[in-house]
N, C-alpha and C positions, 0 to 999 in steps of 0.2 A: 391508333394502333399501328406499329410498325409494320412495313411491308418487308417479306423476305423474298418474296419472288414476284414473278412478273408474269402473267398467263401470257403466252403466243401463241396462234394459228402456227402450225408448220405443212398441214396439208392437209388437204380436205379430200374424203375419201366417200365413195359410195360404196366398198365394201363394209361388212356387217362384220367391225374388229373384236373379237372376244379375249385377248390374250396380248400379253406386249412387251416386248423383251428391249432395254437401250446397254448395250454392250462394247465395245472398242470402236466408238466415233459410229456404231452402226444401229438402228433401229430395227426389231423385227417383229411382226404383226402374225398374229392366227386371226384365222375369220371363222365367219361362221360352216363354210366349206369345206373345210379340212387344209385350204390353203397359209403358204406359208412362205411370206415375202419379205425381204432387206429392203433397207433405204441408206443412205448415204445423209449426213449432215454436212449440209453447204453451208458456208460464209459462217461456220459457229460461232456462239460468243457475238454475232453482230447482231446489230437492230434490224437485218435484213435476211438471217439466218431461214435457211428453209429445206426442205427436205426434196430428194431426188430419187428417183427407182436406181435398183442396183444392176434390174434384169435377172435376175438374181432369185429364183424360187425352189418352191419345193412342195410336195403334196403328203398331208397323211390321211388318207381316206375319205370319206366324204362328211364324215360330222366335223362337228365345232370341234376347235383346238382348243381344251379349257386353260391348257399352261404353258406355257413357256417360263425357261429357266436357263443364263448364260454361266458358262463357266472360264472363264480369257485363260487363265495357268494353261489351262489344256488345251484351248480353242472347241470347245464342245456346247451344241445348243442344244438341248433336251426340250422337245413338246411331247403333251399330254394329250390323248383324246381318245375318248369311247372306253378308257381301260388300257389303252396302247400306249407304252413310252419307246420315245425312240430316241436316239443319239445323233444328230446330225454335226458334218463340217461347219464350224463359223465361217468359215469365207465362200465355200462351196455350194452351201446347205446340201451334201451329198450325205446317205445315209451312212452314220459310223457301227451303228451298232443298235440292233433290236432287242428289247429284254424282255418282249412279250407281249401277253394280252392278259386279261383279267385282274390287272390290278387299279386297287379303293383309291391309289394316289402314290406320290413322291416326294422327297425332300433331296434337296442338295443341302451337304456341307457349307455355313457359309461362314466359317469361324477363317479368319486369312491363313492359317497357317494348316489348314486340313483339306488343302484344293486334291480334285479328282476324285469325290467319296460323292456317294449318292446311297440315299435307301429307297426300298419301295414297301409297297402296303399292301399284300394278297389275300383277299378275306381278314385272316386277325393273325397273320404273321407278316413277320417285319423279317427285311434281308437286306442287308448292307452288299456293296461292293466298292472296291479297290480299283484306281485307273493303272492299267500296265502299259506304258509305252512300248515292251516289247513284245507287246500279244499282237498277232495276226488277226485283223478283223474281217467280217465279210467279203470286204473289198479288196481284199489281200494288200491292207496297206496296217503296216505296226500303229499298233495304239487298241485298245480295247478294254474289260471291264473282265474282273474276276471277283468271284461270289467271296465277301470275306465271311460272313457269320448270317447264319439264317436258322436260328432257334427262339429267337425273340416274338414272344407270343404277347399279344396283347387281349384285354377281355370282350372288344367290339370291335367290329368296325367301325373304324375312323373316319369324320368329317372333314379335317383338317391334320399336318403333317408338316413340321417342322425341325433342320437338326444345326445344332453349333457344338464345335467341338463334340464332346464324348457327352453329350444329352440331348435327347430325340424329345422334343415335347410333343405331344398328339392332344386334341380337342374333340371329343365324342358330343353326338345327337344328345341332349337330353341325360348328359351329364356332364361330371368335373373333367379336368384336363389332369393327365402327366406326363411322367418325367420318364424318360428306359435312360440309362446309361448302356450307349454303343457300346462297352466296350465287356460287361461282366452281365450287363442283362437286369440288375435290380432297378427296382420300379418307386416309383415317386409321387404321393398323391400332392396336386396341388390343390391347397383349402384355398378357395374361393366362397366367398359368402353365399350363405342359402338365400335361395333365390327361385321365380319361376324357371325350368330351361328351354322353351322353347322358341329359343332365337340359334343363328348358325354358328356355332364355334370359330374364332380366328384369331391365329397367332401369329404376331410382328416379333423379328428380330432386332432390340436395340441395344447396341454395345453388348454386353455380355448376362443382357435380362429379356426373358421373355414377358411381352405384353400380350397377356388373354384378354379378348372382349367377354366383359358380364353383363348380361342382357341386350339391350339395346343400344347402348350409347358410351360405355366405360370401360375404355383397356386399364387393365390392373398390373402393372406389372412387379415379377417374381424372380428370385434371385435362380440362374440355371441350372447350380448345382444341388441349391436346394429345396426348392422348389418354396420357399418364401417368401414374405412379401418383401419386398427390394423394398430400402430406405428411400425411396423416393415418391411423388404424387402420383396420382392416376391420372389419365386424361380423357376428360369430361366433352363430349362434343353431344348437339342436337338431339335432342329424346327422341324425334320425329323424324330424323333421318336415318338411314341404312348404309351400313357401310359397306362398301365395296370393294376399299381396297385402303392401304396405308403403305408407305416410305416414310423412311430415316436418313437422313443426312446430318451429323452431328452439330449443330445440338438440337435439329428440329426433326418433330416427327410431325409426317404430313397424312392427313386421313383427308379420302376422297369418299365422298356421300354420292348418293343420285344424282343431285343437281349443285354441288361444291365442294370447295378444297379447302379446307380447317387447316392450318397450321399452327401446332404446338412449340412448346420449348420444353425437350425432355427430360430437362432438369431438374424445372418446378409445377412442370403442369399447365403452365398458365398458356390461354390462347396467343398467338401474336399476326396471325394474319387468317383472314376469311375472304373466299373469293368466292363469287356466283359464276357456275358456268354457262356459255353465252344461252340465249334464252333459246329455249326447243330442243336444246338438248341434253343427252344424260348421259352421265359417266359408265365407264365400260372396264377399262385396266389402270392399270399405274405400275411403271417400273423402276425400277432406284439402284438397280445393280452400279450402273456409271451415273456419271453427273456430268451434266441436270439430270432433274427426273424430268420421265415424260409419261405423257397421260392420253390418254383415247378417250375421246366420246363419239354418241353418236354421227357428231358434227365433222369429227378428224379428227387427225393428232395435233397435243399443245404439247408445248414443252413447258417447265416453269423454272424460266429464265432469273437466274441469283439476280436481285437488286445489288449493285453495287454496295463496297463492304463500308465506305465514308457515310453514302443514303443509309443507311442502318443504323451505325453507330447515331448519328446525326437524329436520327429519328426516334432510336431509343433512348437517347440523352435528353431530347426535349420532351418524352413521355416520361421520364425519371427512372427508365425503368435501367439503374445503375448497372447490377449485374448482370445484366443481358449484354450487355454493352460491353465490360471488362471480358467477361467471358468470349464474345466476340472479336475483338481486339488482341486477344490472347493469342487465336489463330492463326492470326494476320500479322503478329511481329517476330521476327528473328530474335529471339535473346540476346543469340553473338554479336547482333547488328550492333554498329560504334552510334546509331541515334536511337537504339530500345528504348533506354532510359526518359530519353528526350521527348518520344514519342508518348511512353506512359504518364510524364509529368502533365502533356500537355491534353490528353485524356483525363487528368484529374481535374487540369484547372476548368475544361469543359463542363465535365459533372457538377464543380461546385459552383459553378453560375448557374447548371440548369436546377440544380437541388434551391439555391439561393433565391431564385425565380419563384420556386415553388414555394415559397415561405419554411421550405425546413432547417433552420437556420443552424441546429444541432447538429447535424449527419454532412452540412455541408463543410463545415469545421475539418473533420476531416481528411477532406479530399483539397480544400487550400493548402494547410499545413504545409503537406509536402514538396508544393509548391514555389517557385519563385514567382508570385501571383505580383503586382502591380498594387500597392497600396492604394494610391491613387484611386484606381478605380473603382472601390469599397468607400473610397471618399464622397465621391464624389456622387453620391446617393444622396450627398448632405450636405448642400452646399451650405447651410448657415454655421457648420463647422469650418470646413478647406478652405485653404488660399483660392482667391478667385482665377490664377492661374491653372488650376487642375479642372475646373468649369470650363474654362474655353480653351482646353486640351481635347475634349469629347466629342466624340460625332453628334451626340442626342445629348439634352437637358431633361433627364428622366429624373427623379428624386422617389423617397422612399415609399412616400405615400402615394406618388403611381403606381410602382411595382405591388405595394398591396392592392390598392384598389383594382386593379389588373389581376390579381390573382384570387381576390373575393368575387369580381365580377364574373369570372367562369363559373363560380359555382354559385351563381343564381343570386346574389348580394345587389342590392337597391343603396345609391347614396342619395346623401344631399350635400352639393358642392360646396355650401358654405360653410357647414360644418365634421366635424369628425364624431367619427361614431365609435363606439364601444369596442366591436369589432378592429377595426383601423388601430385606432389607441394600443391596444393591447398587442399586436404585432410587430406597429412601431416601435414598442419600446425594447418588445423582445428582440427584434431585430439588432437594436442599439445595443442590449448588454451582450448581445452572440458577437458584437461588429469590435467592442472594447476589448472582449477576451479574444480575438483575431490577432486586434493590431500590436496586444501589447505581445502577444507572439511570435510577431513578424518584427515585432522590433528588436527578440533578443538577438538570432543572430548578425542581426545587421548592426548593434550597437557590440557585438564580445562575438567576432567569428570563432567557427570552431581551431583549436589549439593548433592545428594542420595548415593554417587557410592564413592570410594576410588580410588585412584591411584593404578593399578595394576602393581605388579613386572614383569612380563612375559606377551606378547598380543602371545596368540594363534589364528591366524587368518581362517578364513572360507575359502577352495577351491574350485573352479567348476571345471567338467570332460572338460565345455564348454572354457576354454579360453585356450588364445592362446598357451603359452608355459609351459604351466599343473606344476607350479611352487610347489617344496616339500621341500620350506625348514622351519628349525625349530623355534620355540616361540623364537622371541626377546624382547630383554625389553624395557621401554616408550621411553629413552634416546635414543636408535640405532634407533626404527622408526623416532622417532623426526629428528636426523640428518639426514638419508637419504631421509625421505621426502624433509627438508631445502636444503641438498644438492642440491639435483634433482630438485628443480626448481629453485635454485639460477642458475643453469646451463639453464636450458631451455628457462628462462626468457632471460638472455644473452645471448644466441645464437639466439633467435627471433629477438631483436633489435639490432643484431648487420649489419642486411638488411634491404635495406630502406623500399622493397616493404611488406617484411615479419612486420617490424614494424610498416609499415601504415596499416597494415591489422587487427596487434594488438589494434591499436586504436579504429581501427570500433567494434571489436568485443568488447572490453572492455571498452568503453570510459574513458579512461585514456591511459598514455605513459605507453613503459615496464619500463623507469624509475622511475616514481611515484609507481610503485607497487611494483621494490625493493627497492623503500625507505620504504614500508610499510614492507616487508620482512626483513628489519635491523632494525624496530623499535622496541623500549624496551620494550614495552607491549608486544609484538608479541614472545620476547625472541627467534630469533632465536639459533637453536645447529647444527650451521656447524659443517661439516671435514675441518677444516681449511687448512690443506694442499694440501688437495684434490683441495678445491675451490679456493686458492691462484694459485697451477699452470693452472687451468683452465682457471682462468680469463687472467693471466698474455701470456697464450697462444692463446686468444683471443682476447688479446690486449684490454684491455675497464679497463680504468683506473678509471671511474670513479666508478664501482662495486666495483674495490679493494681497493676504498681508504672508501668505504663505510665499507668491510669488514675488514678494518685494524681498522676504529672506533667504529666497532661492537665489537671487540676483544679488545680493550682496548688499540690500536697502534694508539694513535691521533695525535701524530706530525707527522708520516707518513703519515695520512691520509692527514692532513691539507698540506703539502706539494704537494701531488698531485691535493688536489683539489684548489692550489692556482696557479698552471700548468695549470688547467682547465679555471681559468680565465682568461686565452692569449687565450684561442679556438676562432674560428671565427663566431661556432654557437652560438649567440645571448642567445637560449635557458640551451645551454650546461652552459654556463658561468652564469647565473641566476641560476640554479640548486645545481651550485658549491656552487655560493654564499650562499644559502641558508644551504648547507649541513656544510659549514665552519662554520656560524653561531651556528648550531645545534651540535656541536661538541665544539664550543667555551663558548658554554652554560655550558657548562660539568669542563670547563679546569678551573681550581686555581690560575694557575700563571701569574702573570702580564703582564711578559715580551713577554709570548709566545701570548697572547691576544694580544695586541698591536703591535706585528709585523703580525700576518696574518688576523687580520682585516682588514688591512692597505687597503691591495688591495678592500676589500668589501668596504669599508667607499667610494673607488672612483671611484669605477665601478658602485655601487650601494650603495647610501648612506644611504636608508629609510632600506634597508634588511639588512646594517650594524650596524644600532643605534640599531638594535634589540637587539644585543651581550649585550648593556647596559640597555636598558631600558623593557627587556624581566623578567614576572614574576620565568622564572626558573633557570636565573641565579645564578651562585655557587663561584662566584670568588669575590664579594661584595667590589669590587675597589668603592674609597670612589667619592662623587660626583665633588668634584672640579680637583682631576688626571684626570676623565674621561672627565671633561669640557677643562684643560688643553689639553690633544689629539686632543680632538677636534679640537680645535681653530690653530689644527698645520694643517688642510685643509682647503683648501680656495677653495672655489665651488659657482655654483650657488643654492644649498640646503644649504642651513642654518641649519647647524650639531648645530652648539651650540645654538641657537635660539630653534628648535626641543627638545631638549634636556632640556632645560630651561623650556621650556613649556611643557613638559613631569614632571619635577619636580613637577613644581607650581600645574598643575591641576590636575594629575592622583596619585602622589604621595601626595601631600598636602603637600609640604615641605614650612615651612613659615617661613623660614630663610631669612632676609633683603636682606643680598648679591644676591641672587635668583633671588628674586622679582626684587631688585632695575636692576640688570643686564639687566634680559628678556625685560624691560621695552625700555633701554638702547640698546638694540639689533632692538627691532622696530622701534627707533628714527632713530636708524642708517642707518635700512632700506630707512625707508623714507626719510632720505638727501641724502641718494646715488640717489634718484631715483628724486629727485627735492631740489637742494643745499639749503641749510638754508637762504641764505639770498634773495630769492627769493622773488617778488612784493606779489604776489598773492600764492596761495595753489593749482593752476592748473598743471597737469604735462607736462613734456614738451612732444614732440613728440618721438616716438620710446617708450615711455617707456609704460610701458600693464597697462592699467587706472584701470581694475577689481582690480588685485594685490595691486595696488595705493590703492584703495579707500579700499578693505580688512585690508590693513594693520593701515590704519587712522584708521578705524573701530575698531578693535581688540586693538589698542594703549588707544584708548578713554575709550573699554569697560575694558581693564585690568585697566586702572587708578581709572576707578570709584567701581570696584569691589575690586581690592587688598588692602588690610590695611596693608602690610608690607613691600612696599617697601618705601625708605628713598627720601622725596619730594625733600630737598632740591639740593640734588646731580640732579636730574630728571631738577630741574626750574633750577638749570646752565647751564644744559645742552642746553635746549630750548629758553633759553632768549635771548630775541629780533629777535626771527625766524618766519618761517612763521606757525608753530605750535601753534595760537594764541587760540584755542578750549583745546587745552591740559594744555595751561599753564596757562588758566583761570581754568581750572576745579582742579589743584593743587593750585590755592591761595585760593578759596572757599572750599577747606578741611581743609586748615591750619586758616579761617577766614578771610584773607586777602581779605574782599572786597573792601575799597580802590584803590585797587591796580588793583585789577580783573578790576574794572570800568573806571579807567584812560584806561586800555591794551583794554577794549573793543571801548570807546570814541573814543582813537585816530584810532583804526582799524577804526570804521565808519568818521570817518573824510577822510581817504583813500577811501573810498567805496562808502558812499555819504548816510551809511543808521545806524541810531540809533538802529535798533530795538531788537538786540540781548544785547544792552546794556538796557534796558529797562525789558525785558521777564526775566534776571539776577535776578534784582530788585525784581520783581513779585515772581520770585521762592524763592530766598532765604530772601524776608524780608527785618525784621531787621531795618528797617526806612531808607531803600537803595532809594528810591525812592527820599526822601528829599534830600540824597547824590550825588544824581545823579543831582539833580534841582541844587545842589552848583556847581558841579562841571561845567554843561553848562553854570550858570551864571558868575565862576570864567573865565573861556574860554572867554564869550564876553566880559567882561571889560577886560581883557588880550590885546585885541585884535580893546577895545576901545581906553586903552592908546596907543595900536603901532599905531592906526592909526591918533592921534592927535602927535604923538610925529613925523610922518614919513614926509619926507622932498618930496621924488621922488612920483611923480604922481599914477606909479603904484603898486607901496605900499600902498601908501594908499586907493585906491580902492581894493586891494586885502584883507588890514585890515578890510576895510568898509562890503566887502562881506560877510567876515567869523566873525566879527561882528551880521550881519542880521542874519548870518544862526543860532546862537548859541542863538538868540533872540528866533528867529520863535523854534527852538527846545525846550528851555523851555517853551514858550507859549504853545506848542502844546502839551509838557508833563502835563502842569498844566490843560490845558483844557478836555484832554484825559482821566486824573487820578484826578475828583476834586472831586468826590464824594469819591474816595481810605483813609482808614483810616489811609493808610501810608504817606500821605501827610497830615501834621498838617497843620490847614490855619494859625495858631500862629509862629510855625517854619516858613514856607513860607513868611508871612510878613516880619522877621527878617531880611531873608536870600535877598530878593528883593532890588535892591537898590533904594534909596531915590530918587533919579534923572530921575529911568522911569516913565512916564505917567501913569494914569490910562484913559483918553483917554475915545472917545467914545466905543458905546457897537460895536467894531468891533470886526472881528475871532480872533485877535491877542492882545485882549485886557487884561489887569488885572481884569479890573471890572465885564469882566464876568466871569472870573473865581472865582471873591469873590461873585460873585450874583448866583453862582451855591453851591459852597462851603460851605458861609453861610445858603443860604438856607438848604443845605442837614443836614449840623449841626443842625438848629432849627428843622428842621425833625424830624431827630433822637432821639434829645429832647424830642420833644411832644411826640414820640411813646414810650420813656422809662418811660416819666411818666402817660403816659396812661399804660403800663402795670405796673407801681409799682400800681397806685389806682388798678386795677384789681386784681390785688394776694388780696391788700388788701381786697379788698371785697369778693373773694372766702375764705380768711381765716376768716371771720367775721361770712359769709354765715355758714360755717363749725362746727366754734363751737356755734352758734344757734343751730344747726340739734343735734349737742351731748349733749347741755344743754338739751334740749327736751325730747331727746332719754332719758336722766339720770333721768326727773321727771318724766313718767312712772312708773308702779307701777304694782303688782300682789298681788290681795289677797287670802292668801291660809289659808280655812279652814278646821275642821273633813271633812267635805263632798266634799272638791275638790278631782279631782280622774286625775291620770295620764294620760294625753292623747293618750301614747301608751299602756301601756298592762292594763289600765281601775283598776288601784285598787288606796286605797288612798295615799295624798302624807304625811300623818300624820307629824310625826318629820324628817320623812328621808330626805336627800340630794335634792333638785332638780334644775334644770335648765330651764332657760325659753330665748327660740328663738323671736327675732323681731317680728315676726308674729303671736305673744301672744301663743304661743304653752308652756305649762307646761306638763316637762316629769320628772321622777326620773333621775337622774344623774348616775345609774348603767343603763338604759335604750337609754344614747345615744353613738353614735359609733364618733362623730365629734363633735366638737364646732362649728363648720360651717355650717354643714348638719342637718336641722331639722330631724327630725326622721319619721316623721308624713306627713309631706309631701315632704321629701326627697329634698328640697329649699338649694339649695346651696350659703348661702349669703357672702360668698368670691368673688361668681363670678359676685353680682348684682353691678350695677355703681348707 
């Protein structure tokens, strides 16, 4: 526990002190006689500091003086006793001023800015007064005390009496404490917890909160104005002790018991010094007006001499207890000062060795940070990482696992030297991931200073007294920190993962592998500056080939690297072998040469085919192999990934390559896919069984949308390909790009002739035009005389019913097209007559007849008729209507004489210019702003219909 003060003897006294005032460098004492004596502080502040008579007294009657109370603004010492307050001189102690007999008690004002105010307590009224400099006192010398307010009733008499600013707290027998406001009289209950009451009421002033004792042993303290609980803790001192007295000096509140001196922090409550006083005697007063305080016991007066402000901090750093520390240090620095700054860093890097010390390696974080801390020093915990230069840089050879076992061993932890224990393990390593995310911290700005700042030649780094191996060595330059940082965690990182359990540990803590984070450690932005030799036999001695092959590509050794990491893809971990791949890649991005690209892809392209097309289709490739070698490679794998397909289509849509061979290929690669997956000459377009129908129908999908989107691959290569297949969608949609509808119509007819259904031959028609629809009506009626002659020409019975059927059917389908589409403009009823032959019926008005298709046909024709020449008469007659309205409009007329006058600004329109609006408005013509916009009444006749 930190010490804040220092008990001293200052004079040992055989008077019986009850009371004790320390005020402007002076001490003053009540006894139990009514006496009332000064002392003088000799050699203050020293180790030798002691107390002297002033000769200097004064008497109030014959009992105990219960109080003293100083007041310096005025120079007034007020003692208490029997009921009697009196006002004495401070330097004199000559009497100032008597305010009577019979009063419960007193309070002075002790708020700084309300000096010369005192109340007193008469039975159960309360009576303030005011200090007047120019009142006549007894002694016929100016200075005196005038009654400000004395109607302040309270409901007991008072045990205890205290006032700050404009509120009087009071503490009764055997019950709660409140609040008066000096200044209007309303009253303030303070809730203190229920409780037994028969302990003695007391109230300390700290800062601007009253602390009541609740029972025995707990000041509570309460906000003053209103009388609540202050945001702050209570403090808690011995069940078994009495208190007798308590001081504040910020931030400690000091309680004096019978037989010791507690010392709090009244911050957070917490204890911070306990002192016994000397044996056989017991506490009497405590005063705190000046500083130090001083204290009375039986024995004589102590003072309690401040511990220097360094011993404190120093003390409360090494107890962790951080805030105590800042807090005090706060006190103690100038802001304005030119080394604040300097002073607070080097308080931080204090803390975070003492935090570091303690194993809190989180919170210690931190308080390095902000520091310019000494990498080094953080090194060299670990010497199987650092240059053996930063080892015999050190005062002490301490390493990691002293500092734990030093800090398990205080708390009661048993080893055995040979081994490591559970405990140890588990700190060490946490240690190690807090010590990685430090350095790599420290290392940004010393690798990318800030935008303001210059790259410095030499880093002189910041020491503390507080860490561990008190490290003195000299300013190095950017480049030697830079490597030994890189060093030291290319090491540490691989010695973590080089354990499974150490490595899964790594994960939690850093979500990520320790291999992702030296890949981020070898990347180019990051520029590491290995010791390559250093780190070469490290690794090689801990065997992890895959760091070395990273560091041979860091170093500009890539057929080495790539050779190991094409070693890595035989590994059996799944993960390992992905990793590889990916780092081959990232290495092959880099490489020129042709030959070396093509042999250690090799392995990527068939382990992992999509992380091998990267080497080609990646934007940072350097090797610019032209695209048809890389297609050729390709095509030497044979997989279930479609390398060249990929690649193809990599071209076409992310690169835009619109070169024919391209196009026409990728196209050619779809086709392929989907004969492999359901042979070409196939009845139907369904696929067979086993084969994945999503993929199936994907691939249709993506064939049809590249056909109809691409304009550069070469049709007719494409309809070789698919003619007479079961691709009947694709290779209609290539004869209607080239115009071949003809053709499209026959491929579509006989498909529904297969199927049993027209209708996509038909929807054809509809889309693309063109008088397909009449095309279509030849082509059904060429089909049934086809199929009239076979069946008058057919000898065998069921030939000729099979003629006769598909005869009907080709009948009924142009019936049903003529009667479906007879109003369609694409059907002429003049072509359609043509095309009909002679020989069929017109028949009655049945479904399938002609004559109704001509008795809809025609009709719609005279339709249309009558409604074109109903709308020719109509234009004509709006044109007729039209220029009536302007003939009209043009015989109007305006007569303008000497006396007509402008309708906007009212003068004549004589010879000058004017213009006149529809709505007979005559303005001058410099007077309007529109030809549209009358002026006058603002008619916008643009916009009238």
């Amino acid at each position: 526990m930190a010490k804040v003060y220092r008990l001293a003897t200052l004079l040992e006294t055989e008077n019986r002190i009850t009371s004790l005032e320390c005020i402007k460098g002076k001490i003053y004492t009540g006894d139990s006689r009514g006496q009332i004596l000064s002392y003088s502080l000799i050699r203050a502040g020293t180790p030798e500091e002691t107390l002297a008579s002033t000769q200097i007294g004064s008497k109030l009657g014959k009992s105990r003086i219960e109080k003293l109370k100083g007041d310096k603004e005025i120079n007034i010492l007020y003692a208490f006793s029997e009921g009697t307050l009196v006002a004495f001189d401070l330097d004199l102690l000559e009497e100032v001023q008597s305010f009577g007999k019979n009063f419960s008690g007193f309070a002075v004002n002790e708020h700084p800015n309300f000096h010369g105010k005192i109340c007193t307590v008469q039975k159960r009224k309360i009576t303030t007064y005011n200090w007047s400099p120019s009142l006549r006192n007894n002694r016929n010398r100016l200075g005196g005390y005038l009654v400000d307010k004395d109607n302040f009733m309270i409901p007991d008499v008072p045990a205890v009496i205290v006032w700050y600013g404009t509120n009087i707290c009071i503490g009764f027998h055997r019950r709660n404490y409140l609040i008066i406001n000096s200044e209007d009289g309303r009253i303030t209950d303070i809730q203190v917890p229920s409780a037994t009451t028969n302990y003695t009421p007391y109230i300390k002033v700290v800062g601007s909160e009253f602390f009541c004792l609740w029972g025995n042993n707990l000041l509570l303290p309460f906000d003053s104005d209103t009388g609540q609980n202050a945001m702050r803790n209570p403090i808690s001192f011995a069940e078994s002790k009495h208190l007798v007295s308590a001081g504040y000096h910020d931030p400690y509140l000091t309680v004096m018991t019978e037989n010791s001196i507690e010392v709090f922090n009244a911050i957070d409550g917490m204890p911070v010094q306990q002192e016994s006083l000397p044996q056989g005697s017991a506490a009497l007063a405590l005063a705190d007006t000046d500083y130090p305080m001083i204290c009375a016991t039986t024995a004589g007066i102590m003072t309690l001499r401040p511990v220097p402000v360094n011993e404190q901090i120093t003390k409360l750093l090494t107890d962790c207890r951080i805030p105590e520390a800042r807090a005090l240090i706060e006190k103690h620095i100038d802001p304005t000062a030119l080394d604040a700054d300097a002073q607070y860093e080097q308080f931080n890097l204090d803390a975070a060795w003492c935090l570091f010390k303690e194993l809190r390696f989180k919170d210690c974080i931190d308080y390095f940070m902000p520091t310019n801390f000494d990498p080094r020093d953080i090194m060299s915990l670990f010497p199987e990482y650092c240059d053996e230069k930063v080892s015999r840089a050190c005062m002490t050879q301490t390493n990691i696992r002293q500092v734990v076992r030093n800090n398990l061993a205080k708390k009661g932890n048993s080893f055995d030297s040979r081994n490591i224990s559970e405990a140890e393990y588990d700190r060490i390593l946490t240690c190690k991931f807090y010590v990685i995310t430090l350095l790599q911290q420290k290392r940004e700005p010393i690798f990318k200073p800030p935008k303001a700042a210059r790259t410095v030649g030499t880093y002189q780094f910041l020491n503390s007294p507080f860490s561990v191996n008190r490290l003195t060595a000299d300013p190095i330059t950017r480049d030697e920190a830079l490597e030994m940082i890189d060093t030291f965690l290319l090491k540490c990182i691989v010695d973590i993962g080089s354990e499974d359990r150490s490595a899964s540990k790594f994960i939690d803590h850093f979500k990520r592998t320790h291999l992702t984070m030296l890949e981020g450690l070898f990347d180019p932005l990051y520029k590491p500056q290995l010791n390559f030799n250093e780190s070469e036999r490290y690794l090689k001695e801990k065997k992890d080939p895959y760091a070395l092959a990273m560091l041979y590509e860091a170093f500009v050794r890539k057929v080495e690297a790539l050779k190991i990491f094409r070693e890595l893809g035989a590994d059996n971990n799944k993960g390992i072998q992905e990793q590889a791949a990916k780092q081959t890649v990232k290495v092959l991005l880099k490489v020129s040469d042709k030959q070396t690209i093509f042999e250690y892809s090799q392995w990527v392209l068939n382990a992992f085919p999509l992380i091998g097309l990267e080497v080609f289709t990646s934007p940072d490739e350097t090797h610019h192999i032209s695209y048809d070698t890389v297609l050729e490679h390709l095509a030497t794998f044979e997989r279930e990934v479609p390398l060249v397909e990929i690649y193809l289509k990599w071209l076409v849509e992310v690169k835009l390559i619109d070169a024919e061979r391209f196009h026409t290929r990728l196209a050619l690669c779809y086709i392929d896919k989907l004969f492999r997956m359901l042979p070409r000459d196939s009845f139907n377009d369904v696929p067979p069984e086993g084969v994945n129908t999503s993929t199936f129908i994907k691939y249709g999908k993506d064939l049809l949308m590249f056909l109809e989107t691409s304009k550069n691959y070469r049709g007719s290569t494409i309809l070789e390909e698919i003619r007479n297949s079961w691709l009947i969608e694709a290779e209609v949609l290539l004869l209607s790009k080239e115009k071949r509808h003809m053709e499209a119509l026959h491929i579509l007819v006989n498909n529904g002739m297969l199927k049993g259904d027209f209708e996509k031959a038909e929807k054809y028609c509809i889309t693309h035009c063109d008088n397909l629809l009449t095309q279509l009506l030849k082509i059904y009626i060429e089909k049934a005389l086809n199929y009239e002659t076979l069946m008058k020409e057919s000898q065998e019975p069921k030939m000729h019913d099979d003629a006769q059927n598909m005869l009907m059917r080709f009948q009924n389908c142009a019936f049903k097209l003529l009667q479906k589409y007879a109003t369609n403009p694409e059907l002429n009823p003049l072509l359609v007559m043509d095309i009909i032959p002679d020989h069929w019926s017109l028949s009655a008005a049945t479904s399938n007849s002609l004559q109704l298709y001509l008795h809809v046909a025609l009709s719609h024709s005279l339709h249309t008729g009558r409604v074109t020449k109903i709308i020719k008469h109509l234009s004509d007659m709006d044109a007729i209507q039209t220029e009536c309205e302007w003939y009209n409009c043009r015989k109007s007329s305006v007569r303008i004489s000497n006396e007509r006058l402008c309708d906007l600004c009212k003068k004549r329109i004589s010879d000058r210019p004017f213009a006149v609006y529809p709505n007979g408005k005559v303005v001058h013509q410099s007077c309007t702003k529109s030809p549209n916009i009358c002026p006058v009444t603002l008619t916008n006749f643009e916009n009238l219909t």
